[in-house]
C-alpha positions as CSV (number, residue, x, y, z in Angstrom):
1,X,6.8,-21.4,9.9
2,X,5.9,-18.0,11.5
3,X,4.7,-15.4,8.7
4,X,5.0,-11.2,8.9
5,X,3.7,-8.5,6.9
6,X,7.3,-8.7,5.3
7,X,5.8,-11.9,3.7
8,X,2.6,-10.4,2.6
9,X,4.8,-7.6,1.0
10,X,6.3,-10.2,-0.8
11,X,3.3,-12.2,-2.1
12,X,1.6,-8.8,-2.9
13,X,4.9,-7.8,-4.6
14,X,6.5,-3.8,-3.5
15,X,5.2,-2.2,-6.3
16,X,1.5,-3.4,-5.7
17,X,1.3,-2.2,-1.7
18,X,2.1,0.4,0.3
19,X,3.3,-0.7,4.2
20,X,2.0,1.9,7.2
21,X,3.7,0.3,10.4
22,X,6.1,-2.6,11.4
23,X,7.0,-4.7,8.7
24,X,8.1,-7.3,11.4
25,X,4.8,-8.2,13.1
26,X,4.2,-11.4,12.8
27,X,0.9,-13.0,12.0
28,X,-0.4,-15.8,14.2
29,X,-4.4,-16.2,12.6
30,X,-7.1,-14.7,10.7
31,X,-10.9,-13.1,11.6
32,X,-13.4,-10.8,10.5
33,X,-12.1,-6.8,11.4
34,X,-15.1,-6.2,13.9
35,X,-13.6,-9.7,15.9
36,X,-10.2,-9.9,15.1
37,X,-7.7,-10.4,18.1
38,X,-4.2,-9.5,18.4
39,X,-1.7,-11.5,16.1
40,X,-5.2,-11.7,13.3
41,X,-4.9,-11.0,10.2
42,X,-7.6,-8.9,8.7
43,X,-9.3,-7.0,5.7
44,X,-11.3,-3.7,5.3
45,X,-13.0,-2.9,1.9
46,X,-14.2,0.7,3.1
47,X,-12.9,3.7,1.6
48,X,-11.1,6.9,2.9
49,X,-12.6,8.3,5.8
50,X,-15.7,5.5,5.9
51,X,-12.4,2.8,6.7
52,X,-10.9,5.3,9.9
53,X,-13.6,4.5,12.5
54,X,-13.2,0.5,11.5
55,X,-9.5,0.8,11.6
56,X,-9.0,2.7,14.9
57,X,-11.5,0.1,16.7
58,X,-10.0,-3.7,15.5
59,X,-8.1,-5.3,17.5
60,X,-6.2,-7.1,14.4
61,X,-2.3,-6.9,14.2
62,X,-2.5,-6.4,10.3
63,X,-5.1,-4.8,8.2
64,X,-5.0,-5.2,4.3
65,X,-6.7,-2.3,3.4
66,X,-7.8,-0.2,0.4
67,X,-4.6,2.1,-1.1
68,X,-6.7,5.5,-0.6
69,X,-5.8,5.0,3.3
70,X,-2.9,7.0,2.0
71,X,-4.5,9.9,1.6
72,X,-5.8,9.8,5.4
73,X,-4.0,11.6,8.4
74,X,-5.2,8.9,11.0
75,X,-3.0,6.9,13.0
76,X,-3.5,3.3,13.7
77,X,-2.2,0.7,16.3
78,X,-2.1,-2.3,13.7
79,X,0.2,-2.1,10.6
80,X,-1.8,-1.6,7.1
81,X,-1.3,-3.2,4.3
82,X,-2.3,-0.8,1.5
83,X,-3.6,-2.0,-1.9
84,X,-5.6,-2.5,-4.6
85,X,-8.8,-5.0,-4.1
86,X,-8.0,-5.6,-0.2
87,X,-10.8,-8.7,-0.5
88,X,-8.8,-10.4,-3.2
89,X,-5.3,-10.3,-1.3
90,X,-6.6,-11.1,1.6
91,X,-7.8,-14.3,0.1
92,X,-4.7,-15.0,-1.3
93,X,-2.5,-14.6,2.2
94,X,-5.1,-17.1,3.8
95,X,-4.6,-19.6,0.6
96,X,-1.2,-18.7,1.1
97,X,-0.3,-18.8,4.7
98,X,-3.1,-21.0,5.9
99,X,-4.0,-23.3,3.6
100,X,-6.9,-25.6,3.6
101,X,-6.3,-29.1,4.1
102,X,-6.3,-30.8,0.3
103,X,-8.7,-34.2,0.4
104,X,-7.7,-37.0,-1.7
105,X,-8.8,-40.7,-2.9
106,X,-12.4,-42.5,-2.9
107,X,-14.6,-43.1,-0.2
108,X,-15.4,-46.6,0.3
109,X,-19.2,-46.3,0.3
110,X,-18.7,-44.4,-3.1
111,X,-20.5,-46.3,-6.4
112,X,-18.7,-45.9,-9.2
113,X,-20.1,-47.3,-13.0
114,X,-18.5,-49.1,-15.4
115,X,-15.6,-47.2,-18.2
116,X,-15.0,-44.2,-16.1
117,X,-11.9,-42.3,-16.4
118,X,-10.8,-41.0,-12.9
119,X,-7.7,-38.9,-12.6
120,X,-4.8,-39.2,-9.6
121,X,-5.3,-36.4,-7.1
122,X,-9.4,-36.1,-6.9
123,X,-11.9,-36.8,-3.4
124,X,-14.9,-38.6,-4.1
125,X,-16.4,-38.3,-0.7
126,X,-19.1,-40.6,1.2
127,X,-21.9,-41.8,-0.6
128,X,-21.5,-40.7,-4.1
129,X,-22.9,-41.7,-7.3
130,X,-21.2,-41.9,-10.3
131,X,-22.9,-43.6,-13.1
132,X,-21.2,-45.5,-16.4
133,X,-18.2,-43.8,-18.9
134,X,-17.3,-40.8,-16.8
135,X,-14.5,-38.8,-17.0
136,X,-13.4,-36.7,-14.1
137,X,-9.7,-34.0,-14.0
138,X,-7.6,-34.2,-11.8
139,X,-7.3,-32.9,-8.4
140,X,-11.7,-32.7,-8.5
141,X,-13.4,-33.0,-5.9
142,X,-16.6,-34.3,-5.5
143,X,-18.5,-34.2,-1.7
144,X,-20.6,-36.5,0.1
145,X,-24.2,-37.5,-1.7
146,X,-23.7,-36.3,-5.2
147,X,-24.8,-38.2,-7.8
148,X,-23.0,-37.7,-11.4
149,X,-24.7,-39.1,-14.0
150,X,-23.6,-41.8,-17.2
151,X,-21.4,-39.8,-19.8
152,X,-20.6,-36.3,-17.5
153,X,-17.0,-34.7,-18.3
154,X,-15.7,-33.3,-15.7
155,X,-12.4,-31.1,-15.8
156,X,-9.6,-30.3,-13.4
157,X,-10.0,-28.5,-10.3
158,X,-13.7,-28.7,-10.3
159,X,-15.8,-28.5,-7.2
160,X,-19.1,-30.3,-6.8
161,X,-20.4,-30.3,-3.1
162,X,-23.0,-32.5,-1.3
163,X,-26.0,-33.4,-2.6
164,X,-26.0,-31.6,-6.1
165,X,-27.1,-34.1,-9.0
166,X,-25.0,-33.9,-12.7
167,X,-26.5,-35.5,-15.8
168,X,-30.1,-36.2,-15.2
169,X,-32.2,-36.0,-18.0
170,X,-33.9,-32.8,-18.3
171,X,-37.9,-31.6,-18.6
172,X,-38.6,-32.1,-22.4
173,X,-42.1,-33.6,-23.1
174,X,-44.5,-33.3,-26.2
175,X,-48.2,-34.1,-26.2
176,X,-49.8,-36.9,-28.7
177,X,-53.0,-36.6,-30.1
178,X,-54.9,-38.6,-26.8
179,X,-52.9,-35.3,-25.0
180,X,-50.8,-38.0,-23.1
181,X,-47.3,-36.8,-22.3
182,X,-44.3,-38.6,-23.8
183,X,-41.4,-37.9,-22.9
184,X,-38.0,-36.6,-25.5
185,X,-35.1,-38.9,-25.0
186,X,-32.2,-37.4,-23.7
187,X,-29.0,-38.5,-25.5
188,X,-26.8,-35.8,-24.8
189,X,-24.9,-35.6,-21.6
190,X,-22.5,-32.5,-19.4
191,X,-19.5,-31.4,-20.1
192,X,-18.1,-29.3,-16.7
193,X,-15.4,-27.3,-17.3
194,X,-11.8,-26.7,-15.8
195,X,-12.0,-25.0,-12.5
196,X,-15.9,-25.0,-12.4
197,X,-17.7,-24.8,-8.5
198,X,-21.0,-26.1,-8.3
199,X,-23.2,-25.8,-4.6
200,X,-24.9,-28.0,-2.7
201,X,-28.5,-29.5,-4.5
202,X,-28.1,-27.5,-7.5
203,X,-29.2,-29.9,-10.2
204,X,-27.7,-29.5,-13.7
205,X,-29.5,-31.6,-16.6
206,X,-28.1,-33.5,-19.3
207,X,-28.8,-32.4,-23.0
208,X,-31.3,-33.7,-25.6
209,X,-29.4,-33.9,-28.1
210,X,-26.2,-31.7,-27.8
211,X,-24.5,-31.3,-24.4
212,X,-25.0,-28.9,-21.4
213,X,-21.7,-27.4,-20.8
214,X,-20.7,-25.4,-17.8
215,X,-17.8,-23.0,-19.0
216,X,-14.3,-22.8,-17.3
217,X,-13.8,-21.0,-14.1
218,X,-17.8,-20.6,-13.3
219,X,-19.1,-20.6,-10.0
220,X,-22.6,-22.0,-9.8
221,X,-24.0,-21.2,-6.0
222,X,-26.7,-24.1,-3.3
223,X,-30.1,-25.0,-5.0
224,X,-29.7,-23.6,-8.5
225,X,-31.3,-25.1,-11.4
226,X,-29.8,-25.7,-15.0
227,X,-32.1,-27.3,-17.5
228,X,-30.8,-29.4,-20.6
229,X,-29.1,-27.8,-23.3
230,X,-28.1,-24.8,-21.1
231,X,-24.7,-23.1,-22.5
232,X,-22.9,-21.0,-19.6
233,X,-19.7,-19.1,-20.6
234,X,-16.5,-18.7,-18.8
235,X,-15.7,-17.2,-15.3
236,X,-20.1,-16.5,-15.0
237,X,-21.8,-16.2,-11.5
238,X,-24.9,-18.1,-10.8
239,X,-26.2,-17.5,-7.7
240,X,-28.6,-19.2,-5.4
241,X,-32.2,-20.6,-6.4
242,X,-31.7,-19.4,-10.1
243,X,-33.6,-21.0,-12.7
244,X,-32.4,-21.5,-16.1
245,X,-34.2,-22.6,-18.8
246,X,-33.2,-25.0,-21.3
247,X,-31.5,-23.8,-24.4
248,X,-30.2,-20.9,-22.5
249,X,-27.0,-18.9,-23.3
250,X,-24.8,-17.2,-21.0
251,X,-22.0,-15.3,-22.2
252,X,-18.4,-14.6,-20.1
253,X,-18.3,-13.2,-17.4
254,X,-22.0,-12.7,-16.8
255,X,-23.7,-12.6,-13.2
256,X,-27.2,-14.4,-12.1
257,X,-28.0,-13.0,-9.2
258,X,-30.3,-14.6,-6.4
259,X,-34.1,-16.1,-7.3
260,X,-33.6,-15.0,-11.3
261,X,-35.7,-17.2,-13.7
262,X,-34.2,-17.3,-17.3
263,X,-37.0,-18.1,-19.9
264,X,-36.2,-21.3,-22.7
265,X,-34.0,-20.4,-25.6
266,X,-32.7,-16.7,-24.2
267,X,-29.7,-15.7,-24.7
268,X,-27.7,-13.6,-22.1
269,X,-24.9,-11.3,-23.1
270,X,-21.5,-11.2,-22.2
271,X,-20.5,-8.9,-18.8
272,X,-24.4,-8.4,-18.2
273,X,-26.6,-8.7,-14.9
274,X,-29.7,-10.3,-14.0
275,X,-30.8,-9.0,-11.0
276,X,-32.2,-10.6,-7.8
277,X,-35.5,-12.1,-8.4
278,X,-35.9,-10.5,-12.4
279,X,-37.8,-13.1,-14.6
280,X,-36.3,-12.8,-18.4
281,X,-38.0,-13.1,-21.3
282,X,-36.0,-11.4,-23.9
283,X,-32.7,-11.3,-25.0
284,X,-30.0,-9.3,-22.8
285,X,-27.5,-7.7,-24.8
286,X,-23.8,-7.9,-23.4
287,X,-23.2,-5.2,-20.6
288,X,-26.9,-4.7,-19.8
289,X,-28.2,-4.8,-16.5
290,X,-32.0,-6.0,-16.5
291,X,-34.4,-6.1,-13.3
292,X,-37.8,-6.5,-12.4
293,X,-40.8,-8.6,-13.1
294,X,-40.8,-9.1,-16.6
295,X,-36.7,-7.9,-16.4
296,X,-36.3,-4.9,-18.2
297,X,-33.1,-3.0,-18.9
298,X,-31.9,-0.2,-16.3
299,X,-30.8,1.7,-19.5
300,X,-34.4,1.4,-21.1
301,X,-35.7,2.5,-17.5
302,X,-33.4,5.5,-17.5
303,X,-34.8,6.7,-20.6
């Protein structure tokens, strides 16, 4: 079925978007602005007069844009659709108007352990692991190679792509008096989350004793590690080659950006930042932004 702008207007809803141009084109595809051909469907996140150079060179039929192209006197071949958060409603037109194909059942070369509770709707894909008494939501999916430990709960909608590895036992030893490692038993296990995403070769351990639990709606990015007893909040971003240390708390909404190391037993506020490459030692109150090399807050470096 052939979709137009009049449809985006609709998903969007009239009070949310503004309409420069012909309601009526019809949109064929989607591409980036700078590639997009005729009958594409596109997105600019510039503002004002930083979007009019961008606008008046794409090739796209429609452009979501931001709602301060209002303001602008330029005129523009393609037909605009001005709103709010152009990123995020572009996103939802492609869920809408293209979606992705849904996978569903269980690879044959999957292994899957004894008492597990598996849901109608989820993909376990080639080659996975899933060990004894695991519980899994429905419509999950979980891509080729990963290996799910024994006793991991696992909501609905959750993501878990290739290769990353749930419910291991964690890095806990103690010394004994010949200074011989032994190792602390893990008896705890990983509860995921509804909605939860979780990358490619990110490993997250089990608990000690309590659980590890990834909180709903998280998106955890490729090659991140989470150590046992790790508590992250709802709706957090964790992005790639982060280290977090066990015991570590990580309020809502928090974000983890790229090479971060989190120290054992910190916690991390609510709506606070870690930024790229910052190794945390202390406490980060919610809102805070720390950086740097041991992180420090931007508000203490302001000062």
């Amino acid at each position: 079925m052939k979709k137009t702008v009049a449809d985006i207007k609709k998903l969007v809803g009239p009070k949310n978007c503004k309409i420069i141009g012909d309601i009526t084109r019809e949109i064929r595809g989607v591409g980036p602005i700078t590639e997009a051909k005729a009958g594409d469907l596109a997105f600019c996140v510039k503002k004002g007069k930083d979007a009019i150079p961008i606008l008046e060179k794409t090739k796209a039929s429609v452009v979501i844009c931001n709602s301060d192209i209002l303001f602008q006197k330029a005129k523009f071949d393609e037909t605009l659709v001005a709103v709010d958060k152009p990123r995020l409603w572009f996103m939802r037109c492609l869920d809408a108007f293209f979606p992705a194909e849904s996978k569903r059942g269980i690879h044959p070369t999957a292994v899957i352990g004894k008492n597990c509770k598996i849901s109608k709707d989820v993909y376990i894909g080639p080659n996975v692991s899933i060990g004894d008494a695991v519980i899994i939501g429905n419509r999950t999916r979980v891509y080729s190679g990963a290996q799910i430990h024994d006793r991991v709960r696992i909501g609905k909608n959750v993501v878990l792509k290739s290769g990353c590895v749930i419910g291991s036992d964690g890095f806990g030893y103690e010394r004994n008096d010949e200074g011989v490692l032994e190792k602390f038993p893990h008896t705890g296990g990983v509860i995921i989350e509804d909605g939860v995403e979780i990358g490619g070769n990110t490993c997250v351990d089990r608990g000690t004793l309590s659980n590890t639990i990834i909180g709903k709606g998280t998106k955890i990015d490729n090659l991140v590690h989470v150590a046992h007893n790790v508590v992250i909040g709802k709706n957090c971003v964790i992005i790639a080659l982060a280290m977090i240390g066990g015991g570590v708390k990580i309020g809502d909404s928090a974000w983890v950006a790229p090479t971060a190391c989190i120290r054992d037993g910190i916690a991390v506020g609510k709506q606070s930042l870690v930024g790229m490459g910052a190794v945390v030692t202390k406490n980060v109150p919610d809102g805070d932004v720390v950086i740097g090399v041991p992180a420090k807050s931007i508000k203490e470096a302001k000062k």
